[in-house]
C-alpha positions as CSV (number, residue, x, y, z in Angstrom):
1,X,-0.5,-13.9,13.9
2,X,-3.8,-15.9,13.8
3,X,-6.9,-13.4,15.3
4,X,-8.4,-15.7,17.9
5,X,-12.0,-15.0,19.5
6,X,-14.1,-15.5,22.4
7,X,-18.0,-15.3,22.3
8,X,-18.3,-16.6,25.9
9,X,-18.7,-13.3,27.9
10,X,-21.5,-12.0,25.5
11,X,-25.2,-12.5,26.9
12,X,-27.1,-14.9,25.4
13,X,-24.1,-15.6,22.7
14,X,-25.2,-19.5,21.8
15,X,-28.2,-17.7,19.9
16,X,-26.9,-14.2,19.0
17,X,-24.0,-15.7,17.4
18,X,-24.8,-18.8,16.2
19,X,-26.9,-19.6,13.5
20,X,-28.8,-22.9,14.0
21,X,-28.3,-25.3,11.0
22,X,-29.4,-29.2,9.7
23,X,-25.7,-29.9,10.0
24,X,-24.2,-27.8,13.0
25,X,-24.2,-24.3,13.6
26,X,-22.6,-21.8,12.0
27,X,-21.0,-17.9,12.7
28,X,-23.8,-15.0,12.4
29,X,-22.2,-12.5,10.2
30,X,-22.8,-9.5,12.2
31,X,-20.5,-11.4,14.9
32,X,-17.6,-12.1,12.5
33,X,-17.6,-9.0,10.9
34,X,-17.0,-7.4,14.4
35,X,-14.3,-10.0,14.9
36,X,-12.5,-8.7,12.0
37,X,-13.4,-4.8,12.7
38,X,-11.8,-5.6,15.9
39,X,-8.6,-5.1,13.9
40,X,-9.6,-1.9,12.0
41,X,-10.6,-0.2,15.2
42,X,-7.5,-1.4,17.2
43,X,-9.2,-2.7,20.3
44,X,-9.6,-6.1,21.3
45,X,-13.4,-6.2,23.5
46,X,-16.6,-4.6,23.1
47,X,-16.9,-3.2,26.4
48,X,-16.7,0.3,25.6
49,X,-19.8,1.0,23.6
50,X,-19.3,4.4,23.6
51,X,-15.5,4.2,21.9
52,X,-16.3,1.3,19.3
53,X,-19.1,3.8,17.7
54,X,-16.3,6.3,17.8
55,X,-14.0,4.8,16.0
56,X,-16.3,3.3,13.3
57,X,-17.6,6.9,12.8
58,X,-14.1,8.1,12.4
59,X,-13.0,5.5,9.7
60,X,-16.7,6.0,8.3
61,X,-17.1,4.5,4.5
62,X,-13.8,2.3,5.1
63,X,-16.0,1.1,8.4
64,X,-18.9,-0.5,5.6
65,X,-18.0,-4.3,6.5
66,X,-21.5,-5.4,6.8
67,X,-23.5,-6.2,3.5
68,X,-27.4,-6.5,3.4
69,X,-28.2,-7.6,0.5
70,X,-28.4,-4.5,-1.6
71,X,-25.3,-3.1,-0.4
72,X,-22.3,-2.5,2.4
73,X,-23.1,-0.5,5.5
74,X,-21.5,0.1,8.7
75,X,-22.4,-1.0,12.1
76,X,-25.2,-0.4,14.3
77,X,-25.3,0.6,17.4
78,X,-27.7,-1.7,18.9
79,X,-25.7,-4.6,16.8
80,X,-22.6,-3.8,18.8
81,X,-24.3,-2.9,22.0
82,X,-25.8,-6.8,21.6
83,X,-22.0,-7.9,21.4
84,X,-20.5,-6.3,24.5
85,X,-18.1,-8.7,25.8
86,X,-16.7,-10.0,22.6
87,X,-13.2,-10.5,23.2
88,X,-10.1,-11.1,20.6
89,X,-6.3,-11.0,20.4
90,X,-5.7,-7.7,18.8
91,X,-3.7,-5.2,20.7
92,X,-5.4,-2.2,22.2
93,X,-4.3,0.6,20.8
94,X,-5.2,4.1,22.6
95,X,-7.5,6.7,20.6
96,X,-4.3,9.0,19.3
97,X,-2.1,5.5,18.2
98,X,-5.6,4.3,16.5
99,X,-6.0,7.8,14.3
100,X,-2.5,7.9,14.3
101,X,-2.3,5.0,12.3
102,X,-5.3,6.0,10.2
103,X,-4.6,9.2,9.0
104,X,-0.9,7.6,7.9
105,X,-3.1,4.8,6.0
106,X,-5.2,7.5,4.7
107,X,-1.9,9.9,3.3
108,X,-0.3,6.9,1.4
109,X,-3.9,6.1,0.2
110,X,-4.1,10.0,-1.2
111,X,-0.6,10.1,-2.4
112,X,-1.1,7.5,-4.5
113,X,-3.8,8.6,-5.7
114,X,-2.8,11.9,-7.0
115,X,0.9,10.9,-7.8
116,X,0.2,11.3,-11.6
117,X,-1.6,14.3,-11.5
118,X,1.5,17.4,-12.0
């Protein structure tokens, strides 16, 4: 399924998430990263500031998305608070189904880690 995106509800989106160019405009990365954390964190709109920061805390150094030049970092909180109202396709998933999911991610990624070791 393709992840489809609206910028429309954020405030003052046409310059917090577009970067002016010679030839057009193009995505800022903060706002496409959060497009495509919108999947990791199971919820489909920033309009729960409060749960978004929760979630990226929870999935911590797997939550690093954003690079800055020297290296990945997570999220900050005034970069998300700036993107309330981003909306996407992603099904909602409540807080148990989202660590739910997680800590099964997390097992597999442990047990196959480890699988050699006797």
């Amino acid at each position: 399924m393709a992840l489809h995106w609206d910028l429309s509800k954020i405030q003052d989106y046409e310059t917090l998430c577009w970067i002016k160019e010679e030839e057009g405009s193009t995505l800022n990365p903060i706002t496409e990263c959060l497009i495509w954390a919108s999947i990791m964190v199971d919820l489909d709109s920033i309009k729960d500031l409060k749960e978004w920061m929760w979630r990226l805390h929870f999935l911590g150094k797997k939550a690093e998305l954003v690079y800055d030049g020297n290296d990945y970092r997570t999220f900050t909180e005034d970069e998300v608070k700036a993107h309330m109202g981003l909306t996407t396709n992603v099904g909602t998933k409540t807080r148990h189904q989202f660590v739910q999911r997680w800590v099964k991610i997390l097992k597999a990624d442990c047990d196959m880690k480890t699988r050699h070791l006797k």
